[in-house]
N, C-alpha and C positions, 0 to 999 in steps of 0.2 A: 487588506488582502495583499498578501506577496503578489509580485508578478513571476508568471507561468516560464519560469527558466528552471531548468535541471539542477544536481546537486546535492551531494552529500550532508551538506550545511544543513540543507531544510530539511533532511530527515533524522540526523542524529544531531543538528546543533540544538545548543543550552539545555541539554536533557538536565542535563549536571550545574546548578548555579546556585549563586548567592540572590539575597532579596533582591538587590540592586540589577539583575538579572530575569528578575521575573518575567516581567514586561514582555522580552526576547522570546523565553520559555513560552510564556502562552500565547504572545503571535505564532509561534512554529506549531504548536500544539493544535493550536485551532486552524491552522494549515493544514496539518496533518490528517484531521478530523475530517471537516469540508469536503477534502478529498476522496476518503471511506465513505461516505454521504452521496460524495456526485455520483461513484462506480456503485453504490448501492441502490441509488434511483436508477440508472441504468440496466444492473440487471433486473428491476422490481421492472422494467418496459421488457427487456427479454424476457419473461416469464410469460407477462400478458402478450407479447405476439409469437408466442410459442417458438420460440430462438431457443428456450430452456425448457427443464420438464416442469409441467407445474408442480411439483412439488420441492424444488430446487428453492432454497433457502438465501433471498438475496442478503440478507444481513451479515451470515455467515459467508457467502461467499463475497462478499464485499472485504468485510475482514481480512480474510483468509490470504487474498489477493494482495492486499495493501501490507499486512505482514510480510509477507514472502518477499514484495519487491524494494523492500525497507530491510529485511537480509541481505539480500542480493546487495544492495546498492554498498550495504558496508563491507561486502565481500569484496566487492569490485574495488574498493577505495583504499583494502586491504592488498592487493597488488592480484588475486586471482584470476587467472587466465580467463578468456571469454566463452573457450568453448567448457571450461566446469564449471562458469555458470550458468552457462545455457544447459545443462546435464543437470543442475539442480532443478533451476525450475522445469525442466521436462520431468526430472521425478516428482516434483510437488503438484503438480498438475494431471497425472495418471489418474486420481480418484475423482476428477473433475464431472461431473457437479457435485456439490456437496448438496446431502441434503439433510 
């Protein structure tokens, strides 16, 4: 398991490798994973304490969630201002909950 530090690295590192690479790719991968896993046990508890509607889809929005800030993050890395991406995700989050 990676330790719980920020970073670019761990979202878009060794997407792209050689065998000898693998290793890399699937620790980041299963990082990646884990983390869509944790925020989707969590909202599967917001639904059951009624934080969401129950019909609000935590898989999906687990996903949905963990895409978005894995954009963001290469957007940011790409030099864009803080307030267009805070303008992104406030539009990506308007249909919020997904269901």
């Amino acid at each position: 398991m990676l330790p719980e530090t920020g970073g670019l690295l761990r979202v878009g590192g060794a997407l792209a490798t050689s065998e000898p690479g693998r290793g890399v790719r699937d620790l980041l991968a299963a990082w990646r994973n884990d983390g869509c896993s944790r925020l989707r046990e969590r909202f599967e508890r917001a639904v059951a304490d009624g934080d969401l509607p129950s019909d609000a889809d935590p898989r999906l929005l687990a996903r949905y969630v963990t895409t978005l800030a894995f954009g963001i993050a290469v957007q940011a890395a790409s030099g864009v201002a803080r307030d267009e991406l805070q303008e992104m995700a406030d539009a990506a989050l308007r249909p919020w909950p997904l269901t």
